[in-house]
N, C-alpha and C positions, 0 to 999 in steps of 0.2 A: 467827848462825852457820849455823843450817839453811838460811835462806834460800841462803846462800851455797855451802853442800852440794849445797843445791838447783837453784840457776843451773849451776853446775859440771856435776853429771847434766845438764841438759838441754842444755847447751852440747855437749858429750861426744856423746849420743845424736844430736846434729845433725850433730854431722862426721861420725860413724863413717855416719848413714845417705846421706851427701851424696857420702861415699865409695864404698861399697857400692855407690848406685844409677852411679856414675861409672865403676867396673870393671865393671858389667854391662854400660853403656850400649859401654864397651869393647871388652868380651869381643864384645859383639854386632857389634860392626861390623865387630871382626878376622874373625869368624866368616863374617858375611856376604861380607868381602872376598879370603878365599880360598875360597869357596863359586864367588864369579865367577871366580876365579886357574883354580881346577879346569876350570868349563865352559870357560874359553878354549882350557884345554890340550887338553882332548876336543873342541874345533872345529878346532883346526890339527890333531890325529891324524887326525881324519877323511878323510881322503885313500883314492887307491886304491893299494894296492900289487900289482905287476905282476913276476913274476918271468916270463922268457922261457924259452922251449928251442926247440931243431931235432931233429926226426927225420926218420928217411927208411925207408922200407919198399918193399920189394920183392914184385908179387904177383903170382899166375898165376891169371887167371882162367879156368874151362872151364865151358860148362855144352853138355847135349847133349839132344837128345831122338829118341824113335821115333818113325818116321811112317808108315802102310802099312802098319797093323795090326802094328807093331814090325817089319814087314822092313827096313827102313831107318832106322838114327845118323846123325841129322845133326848138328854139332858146330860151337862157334863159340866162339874161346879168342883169349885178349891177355896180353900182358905187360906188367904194369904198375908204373912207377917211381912212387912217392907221395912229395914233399918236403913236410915241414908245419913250419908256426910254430905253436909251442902257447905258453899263456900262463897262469899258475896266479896270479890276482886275489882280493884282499881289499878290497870294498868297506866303507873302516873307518867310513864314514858313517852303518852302518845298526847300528852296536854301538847296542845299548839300554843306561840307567843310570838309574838314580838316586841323587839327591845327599841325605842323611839330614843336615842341619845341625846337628841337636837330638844326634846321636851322633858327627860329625863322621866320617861313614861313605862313601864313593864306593863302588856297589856294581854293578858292571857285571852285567846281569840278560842277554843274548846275544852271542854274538860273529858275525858271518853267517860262513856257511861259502863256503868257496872256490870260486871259478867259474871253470872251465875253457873254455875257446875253444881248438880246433884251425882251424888255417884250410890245409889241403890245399892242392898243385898235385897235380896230375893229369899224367901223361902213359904215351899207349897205343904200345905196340911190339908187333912180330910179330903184328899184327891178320887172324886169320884169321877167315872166316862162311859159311857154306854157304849157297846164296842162299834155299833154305828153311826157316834157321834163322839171320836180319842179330840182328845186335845192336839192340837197342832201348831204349826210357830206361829202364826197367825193370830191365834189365842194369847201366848207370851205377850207376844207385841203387843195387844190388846191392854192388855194387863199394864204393861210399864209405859204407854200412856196416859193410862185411865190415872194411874200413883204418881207420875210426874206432873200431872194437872195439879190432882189434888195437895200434895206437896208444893207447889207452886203459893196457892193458896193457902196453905200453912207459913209459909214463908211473910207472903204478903201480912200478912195478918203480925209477924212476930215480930220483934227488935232488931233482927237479923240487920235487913239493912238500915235502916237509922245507926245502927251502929256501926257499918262500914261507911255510912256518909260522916258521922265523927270523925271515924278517923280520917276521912277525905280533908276532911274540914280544917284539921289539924297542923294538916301537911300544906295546905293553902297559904294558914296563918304566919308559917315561915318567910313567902314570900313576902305577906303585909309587913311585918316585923324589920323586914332586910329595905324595903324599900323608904319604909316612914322613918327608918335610922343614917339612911343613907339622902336624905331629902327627896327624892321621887316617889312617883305616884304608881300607883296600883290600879288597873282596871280591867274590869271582866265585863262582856256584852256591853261595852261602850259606858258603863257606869263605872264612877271612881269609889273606889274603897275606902271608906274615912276612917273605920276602924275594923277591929275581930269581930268583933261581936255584928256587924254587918255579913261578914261571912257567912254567920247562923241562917242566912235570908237568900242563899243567893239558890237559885233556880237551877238544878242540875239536870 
């Protein structure tokens, strides 16, 4: 009878470990196979995202100088129309992460910050210059600082970027989406993402 107490334990201890090692062997591979699910999804986000705008500014350039021991202003002024295409980009290629298998963790450690490109036309009216005081590159250059400031500030001021941080924000959401389907967690600067709409908050 023991004997047969006996076989029974070990028969018992055979399956449950044959089982055991079989849901680990499982677990692992599910783990592993959405560990790859993840990095796909963060290779097609990787993309640039490109939001556009137009502005247009208006400027009056003057500059003057003494000559003759200051007896003599000499003076030399433009009007200038400035049309620009600006472009407010998210290169999502360059997001850093690591993937935590062992806590089932996607943990986004950067997100790059946005790159603006203005790309200016130019054009000069009412071009006046005293012949001892011509416009020179030096003046140009003058000019498409002075309109890149000020278009900066136009920028600042419009929807421009809040609406490429949208779309930022968008392309985030994929990740939350993929993780909280897949039972893993999401975290960005050491905080866990409990939802989207958390997203709206987060500090770029």
């Amino acid at each position: 009878m023991r004997k047969v107490l006996f076989g029974i334990v070990i028969t018992l201890v055979i399956v449950f470990t044959f089982k055991y090692c079989g849901d680990q062997r499982e677990d692992k591979i599910t783990i592993q196979e959405n560990s790859a699910l993840i990095q796909e999804q963060i290779k097609n986000v990787g993309k640039l995202i490109v939001t556009e705008g137009h502005f247009s500014q208006v400027f009056t350039y003057k500059n003057s100088k003494s000559i003759f021991g200051n007896l003599i202003d000499v003076e030399k002024k433009a009007l200038v129309v400035v049309n620009a295409d600006v472009t407010v980009a998210y290169d999502l290629s360059k997001i850093t992460f690591e993937i935590d298998d062992t806590n089932k963790v996607l943990r986004i450690l950067s997100i790059p910050k946005e790159e603006i490109k203005i790309s200016p036309d130019f054009e000069y009216y009412d071009v006046q210059a005293d012949f001892l005081n011509q416009f020179e590159a030096k003046d140009y250059n003058s000019i498409k600082r002075t309109v890149n400031k000020q278009l900066m500030k136009k920028i600042e001021a419009s929807d421009l970027k809040k609406n490429a941080q949208n779309r930022l924000i968008s392309e985030l959401a994929k990740f939350y989406i993929l993780t909280n389907s897949l039972g893993w967690t999401l975290e960005y600067n050491q905080n866990q993402i409990k939802s989207s709409e958390q997203l709206q908050d987060l500090k770029l």
